[in-house]
C-alpha positions in Angstrom: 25.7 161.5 145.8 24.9 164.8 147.9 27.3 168.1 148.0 29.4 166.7 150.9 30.9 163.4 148.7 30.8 165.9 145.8 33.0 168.6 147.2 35.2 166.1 148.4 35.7 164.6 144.8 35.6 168.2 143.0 40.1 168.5 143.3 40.1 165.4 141.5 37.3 165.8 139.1 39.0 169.1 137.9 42.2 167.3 137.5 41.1 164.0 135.9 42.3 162.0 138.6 39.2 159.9 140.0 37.4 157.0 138.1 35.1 157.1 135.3 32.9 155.6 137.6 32.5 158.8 140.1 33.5 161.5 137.6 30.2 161.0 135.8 27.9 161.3 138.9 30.0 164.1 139.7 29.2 165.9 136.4 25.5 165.1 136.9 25.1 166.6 140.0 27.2 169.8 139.0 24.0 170.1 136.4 21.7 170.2 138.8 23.8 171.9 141.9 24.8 175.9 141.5 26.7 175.3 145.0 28.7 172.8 143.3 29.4 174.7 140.0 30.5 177.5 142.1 33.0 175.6 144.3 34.8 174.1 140.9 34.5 177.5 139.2 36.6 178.8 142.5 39.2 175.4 142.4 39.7 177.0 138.6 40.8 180.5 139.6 43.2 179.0 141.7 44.9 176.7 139.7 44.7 179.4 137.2 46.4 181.8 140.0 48.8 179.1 141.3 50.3 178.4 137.5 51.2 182.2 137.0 53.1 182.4 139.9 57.2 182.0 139.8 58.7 179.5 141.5 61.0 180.4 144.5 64.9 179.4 144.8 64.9 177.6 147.9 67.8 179.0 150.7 71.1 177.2 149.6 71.2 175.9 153.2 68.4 174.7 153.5 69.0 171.0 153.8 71.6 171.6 156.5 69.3 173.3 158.2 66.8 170.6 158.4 69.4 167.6 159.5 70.3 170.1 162.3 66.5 170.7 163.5 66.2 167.1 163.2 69.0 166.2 165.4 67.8 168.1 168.1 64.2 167.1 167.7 65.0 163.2 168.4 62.4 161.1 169.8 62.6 159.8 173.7 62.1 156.4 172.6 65.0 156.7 170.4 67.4 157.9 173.3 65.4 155.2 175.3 66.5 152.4 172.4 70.3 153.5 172.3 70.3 153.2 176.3 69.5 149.8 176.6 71.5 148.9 174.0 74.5 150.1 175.6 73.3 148.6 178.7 72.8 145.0 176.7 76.4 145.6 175.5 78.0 145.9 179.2 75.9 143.2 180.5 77.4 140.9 178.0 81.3 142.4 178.5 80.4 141.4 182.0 78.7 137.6 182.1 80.3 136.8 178.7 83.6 135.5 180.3 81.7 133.4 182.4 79.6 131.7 180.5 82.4 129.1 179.5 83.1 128.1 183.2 79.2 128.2 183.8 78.4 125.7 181.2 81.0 123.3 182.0 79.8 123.2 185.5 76.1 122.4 184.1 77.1 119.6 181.7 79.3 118.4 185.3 76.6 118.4 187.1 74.7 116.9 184.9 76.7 114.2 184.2 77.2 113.1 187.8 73.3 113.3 188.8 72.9 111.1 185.6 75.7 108.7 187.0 74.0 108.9 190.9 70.2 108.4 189.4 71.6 105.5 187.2 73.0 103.8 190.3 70.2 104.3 192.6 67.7 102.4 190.3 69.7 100.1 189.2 70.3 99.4 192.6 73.8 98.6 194.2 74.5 94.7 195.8 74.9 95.6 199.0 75.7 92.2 202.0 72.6 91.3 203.4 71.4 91.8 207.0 68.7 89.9 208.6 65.3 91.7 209.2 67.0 94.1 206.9 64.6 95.8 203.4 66.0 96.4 199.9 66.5 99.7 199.4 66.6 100.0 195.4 63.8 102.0 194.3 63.0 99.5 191.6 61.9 96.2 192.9 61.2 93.6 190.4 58.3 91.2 190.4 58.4 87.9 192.3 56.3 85.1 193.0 54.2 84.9 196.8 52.4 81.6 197.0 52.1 79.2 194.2 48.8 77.5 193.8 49.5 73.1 194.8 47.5 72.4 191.6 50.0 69.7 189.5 51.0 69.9 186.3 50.7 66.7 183.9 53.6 65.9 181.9 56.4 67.4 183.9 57.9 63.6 183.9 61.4 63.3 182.6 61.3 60.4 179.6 64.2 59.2 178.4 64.9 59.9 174.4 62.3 62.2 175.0 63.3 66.1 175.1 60.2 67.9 175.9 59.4 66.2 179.4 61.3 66.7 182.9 61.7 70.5 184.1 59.2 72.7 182.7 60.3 76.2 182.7 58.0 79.7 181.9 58.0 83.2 182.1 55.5 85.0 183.0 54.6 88.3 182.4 52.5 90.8 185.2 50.2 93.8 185.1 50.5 96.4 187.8 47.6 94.2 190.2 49.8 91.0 189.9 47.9 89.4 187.6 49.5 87.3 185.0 48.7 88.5 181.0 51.0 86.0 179.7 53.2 83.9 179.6 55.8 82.0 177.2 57.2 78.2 177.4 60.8 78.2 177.5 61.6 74.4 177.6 59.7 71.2 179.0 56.2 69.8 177.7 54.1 72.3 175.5 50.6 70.4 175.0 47.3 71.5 175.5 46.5 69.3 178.5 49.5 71.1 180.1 48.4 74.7 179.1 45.4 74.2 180.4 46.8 73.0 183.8 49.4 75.8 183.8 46.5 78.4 183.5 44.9 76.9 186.2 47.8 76.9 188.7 48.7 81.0 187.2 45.4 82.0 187.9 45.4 80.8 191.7 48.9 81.7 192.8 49.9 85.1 194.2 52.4 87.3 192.7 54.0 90.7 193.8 54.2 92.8 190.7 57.4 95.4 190.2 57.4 98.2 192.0 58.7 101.9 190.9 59.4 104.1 194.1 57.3 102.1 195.9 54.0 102.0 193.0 52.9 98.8 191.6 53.9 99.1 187.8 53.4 96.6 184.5 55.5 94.4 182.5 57.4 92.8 185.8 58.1 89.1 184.6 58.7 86.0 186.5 60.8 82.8 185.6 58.7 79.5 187.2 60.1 76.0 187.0 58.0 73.2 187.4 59.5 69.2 187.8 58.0 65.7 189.3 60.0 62.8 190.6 58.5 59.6 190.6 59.9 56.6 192.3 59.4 52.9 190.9 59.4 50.7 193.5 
């Protein structure tokens, strides 16, 4: 530790007040440093001096006389605080009476663009024209061209409930493709799966459209029958 950390440390070494730690490298280097010694000796003299003198009665007004210098030494940013408050306060004397009216004319508005968007997608009946287009924005899947491939089975048998009309759904990506489908009556064997595949994966579908863009999940209800005559 050299003079400069030492004469720092020298107030509290004379007092006690510093750790155990730093008090005994500070009383090793006053052994070895006159400089040092010197500078305590002086810090004794004064506390010496400083305890013989007589405390002083302080004015009787004094503490009014410091809340009136610190009134008038407030800080701009105080005065700068207490303005916009004010100004927050008239602002809000001002709009607050309106903000009833305002919000009722939101949830109004709302309400009726919720009513008008409902509408338009879910698409109104309207008479139809000829050469005329659909104009609901949400256009669900249908079938284009179904693939002359036939379907065993589909023979109604009397007593028997799963021949006659077979009837599926299919279900569509977004490229018309068919992922799936589901047998909702008629014939359900393999030999009929298998033809069914066949007859989905050749026929042509138009999958639903959103605003006019191809989008997945459309489904489509197919119906299959055969009549045979016995001559």
């Amino acid at each position: 530790m050299n003079c400069h950390d030492v004469e720092r440390r020298l107030p509290g070494y004379y007092d006690g007040a510093i750790p155990l730690d730093d008090h005994a490298v500070v009383r090793e280097h006053l052994n070895e440093c006159v400089d040092c010694r010197d500078m305590l000796e002086s810090y004794r003299r004064l506390s010496v001096c400083l305890a013989n003198v007589e405390p002083v009665a302080a004015p009787s007004d004094l503490a009014m006389r410091i809340r009136v210098q610190a009134a008038h030494s407030v800080s701009p940013w105080v005065g700068f605080q207490r303005s916009c408050s004010r100004g927050l306060l008239s602002f809000q004397d001002i709009f607050k009476p309106l903000a009833v009216s305002a919000t009722g004319g939101i949830l109004t508005a709302l309400v009726v663009f919720v009513l008008v968007v409902g509408n338009v997608l879910v698409g109104v009946p309207m008479g139809i024209v000829a050469n005329d287009l659909p104009l609901n924005l949400v256009q669900p899947a249908r079938l284009e061209s179904l693939a002359p491939f036939p379907v065993p089975g589909v023979v109604a048998t009397e007593g028997d409930p799963n021949s006659g009309v077979l009837v599926l759904e299919a279900t569509l990506n977004s490229s018309g493709e068919v992922v799936s489908y589901n047998i909702l009556s008629g014939p359900s064997d393999e030999a009929v799966k298998h033809q069914i595949d066949q007859v989905l994966l050749f026929s042509r579908f138009r999958p639903e459209l959103s605003f006019g863009r191809p989008t997945g999940g459309g489904r489509v209800l197919l119906s299959f029958s055969e009549v045979r005559v016995h001559g």
